[in-house]
N, C-alpha and C positions, 0 to 999 in steps of 0.2 A: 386574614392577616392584617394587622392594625398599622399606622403608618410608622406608628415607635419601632417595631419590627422592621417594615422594611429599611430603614434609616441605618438600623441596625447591620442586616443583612448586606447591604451596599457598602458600609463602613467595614467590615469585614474583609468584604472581596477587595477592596481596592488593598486595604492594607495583604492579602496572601499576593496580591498583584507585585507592590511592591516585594514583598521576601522574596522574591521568586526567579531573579536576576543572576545570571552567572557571567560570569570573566570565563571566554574560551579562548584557549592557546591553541595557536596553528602550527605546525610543523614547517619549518624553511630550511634551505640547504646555505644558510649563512650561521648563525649563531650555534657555538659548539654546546656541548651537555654541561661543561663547569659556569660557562655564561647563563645559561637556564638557568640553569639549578643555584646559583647567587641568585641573581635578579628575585626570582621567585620567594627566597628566605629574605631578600631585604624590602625586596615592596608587599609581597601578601603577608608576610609573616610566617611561612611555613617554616617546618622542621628539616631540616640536610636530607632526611628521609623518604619526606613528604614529597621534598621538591625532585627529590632524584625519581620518585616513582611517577610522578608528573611527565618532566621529562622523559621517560621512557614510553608511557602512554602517548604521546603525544609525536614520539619517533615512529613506534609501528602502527599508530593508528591516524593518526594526520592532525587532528587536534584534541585536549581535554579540558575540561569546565575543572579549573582550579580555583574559584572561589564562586560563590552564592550569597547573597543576601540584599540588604535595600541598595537600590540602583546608586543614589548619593554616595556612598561609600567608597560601593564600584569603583564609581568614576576616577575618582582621585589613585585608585590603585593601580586601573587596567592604563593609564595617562602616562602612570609608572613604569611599565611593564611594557608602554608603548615610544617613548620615549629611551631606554633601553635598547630597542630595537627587536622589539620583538612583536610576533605578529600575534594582535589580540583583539576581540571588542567584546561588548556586554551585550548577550541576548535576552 
């Protein structure tokens, strides 16, 4: 493998690195389903739909990866979402 390859190869990885970032929601016994479900349509951008079925994963299962992509991005979102009061970070 020639070293233009591996260059290659490594520029690759690092950028699937980066796409690879989710925003996950934890379930708490403070914030109700109509406060999710805003917050979530006003900082990720989701659809009324999208965010109700978030919230519901996230009631019986304890948390859900509501959004994925470059960590930058994330940030500014789940800050949103944290700020808000809700429980979140990017893994």
């Amino acid at each position: 493998m020639s070293t233009k390859e591996k260059i290659r190869e490594k520029r690759k990885e690092q950028e699937d690195i980066a796409m690879n970032s989710e925003i996950i929601v934890y379930n708490d016994d403070v914030n109700t389903f109509d406060h999710v479900i805003d917050t979530l349509v006003r900082v990720c951008d989701h659809t009324p739909i999208q965010a109700e079925q978030c919230s519901l994963i996230v009631h019986f299962n304890g948390k859900c990866t509501v959004k994925t992509g470059e960590y930058d991005k994330l940030k500014i979102q789940c800050i949103g979402l944290l700020e808000a009061g809700l429980s979140a970070e990017i893994v």
